[in-house]
Structures are given as structure tokens and as C-alpha cells.
C-alpha positions in Angstrom: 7.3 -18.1 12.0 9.6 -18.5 9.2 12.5 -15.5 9.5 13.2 -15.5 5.5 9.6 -14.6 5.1 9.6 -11.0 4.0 6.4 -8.8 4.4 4.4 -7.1 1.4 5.2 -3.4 2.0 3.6 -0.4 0.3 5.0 3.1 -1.1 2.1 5.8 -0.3 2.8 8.8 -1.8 0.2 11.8 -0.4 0.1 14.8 -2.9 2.9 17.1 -2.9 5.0 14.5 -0.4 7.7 12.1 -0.6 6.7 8.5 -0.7 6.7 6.3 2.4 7.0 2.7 2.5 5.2 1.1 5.1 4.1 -2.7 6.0 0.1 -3.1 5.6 -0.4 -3.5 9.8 1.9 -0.4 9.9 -1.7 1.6 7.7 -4.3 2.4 10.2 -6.1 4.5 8.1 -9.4 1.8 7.2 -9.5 4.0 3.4 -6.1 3.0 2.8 -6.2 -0.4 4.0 -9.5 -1.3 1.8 -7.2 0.5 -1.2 -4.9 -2.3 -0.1 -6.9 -5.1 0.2 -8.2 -4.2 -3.3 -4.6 -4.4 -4.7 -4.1 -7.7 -3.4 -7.1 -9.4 -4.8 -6.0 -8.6 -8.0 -2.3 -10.0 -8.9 -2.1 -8.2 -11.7 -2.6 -4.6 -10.1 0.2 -3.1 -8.6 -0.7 0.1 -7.9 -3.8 2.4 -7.1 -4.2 6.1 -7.1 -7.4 7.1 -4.9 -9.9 10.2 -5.9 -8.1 12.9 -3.2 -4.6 11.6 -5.2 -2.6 9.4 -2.8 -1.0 7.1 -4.9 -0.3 3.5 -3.2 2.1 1.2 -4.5 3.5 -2.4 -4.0 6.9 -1.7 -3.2 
């Protein structure tokens, strides 16, 4: 394990909150995660906003 390698984290913002940043194994919610995983299949996206209007970001 390399100790320059810096983990992906994420800025969920849940409506009418401040944002959170979290690392992915940090997200036990399985919706979230699958938002997540979406995001990273795609290098282009960097950001999702989900029907009940979390917002999750690459941070």
C-alpha cells in the first residue's frame, strides 16, 4: 500500500444540509453507492443529483 495514494472522496449534499465529504467505503447507503459507481464509469461525469435531491459530487 502506497501512502501517497489519496482516496476518491465524495461531497453529498442531502436537501436543505450542508455538504459532507466522505470516502466511498465510508457510504453504506447501497442507493448512494450505485450513484457512485455510476459516476465512476463515466470519466467525464462529475457529479449526480438523484430524484429525492441529494446531490453527490467528486470532491
Amino acid at each position: 500500500m502506497n501512502a501517497n495514494t489519496t482516496e476518491k472522496r465524495y461531497e453529498i449534499t442531502f436537501p436543505g444540509q450542508a455538504p459532507v465529504q466522505l470516502a466511498k467505503d465510508q457510504i453504506l447507503s447501497p442507493t448512494l453507492r450505485r450513484a457512485i459507481d455510476n459516476i465512476e464509469r463515466e470519466p467525464a461525469r462529475v457529479g449526480v443529483t438523484l430524484k429525492n435531491g441529494i446531490r453527490i459530487n467528486v470532491a
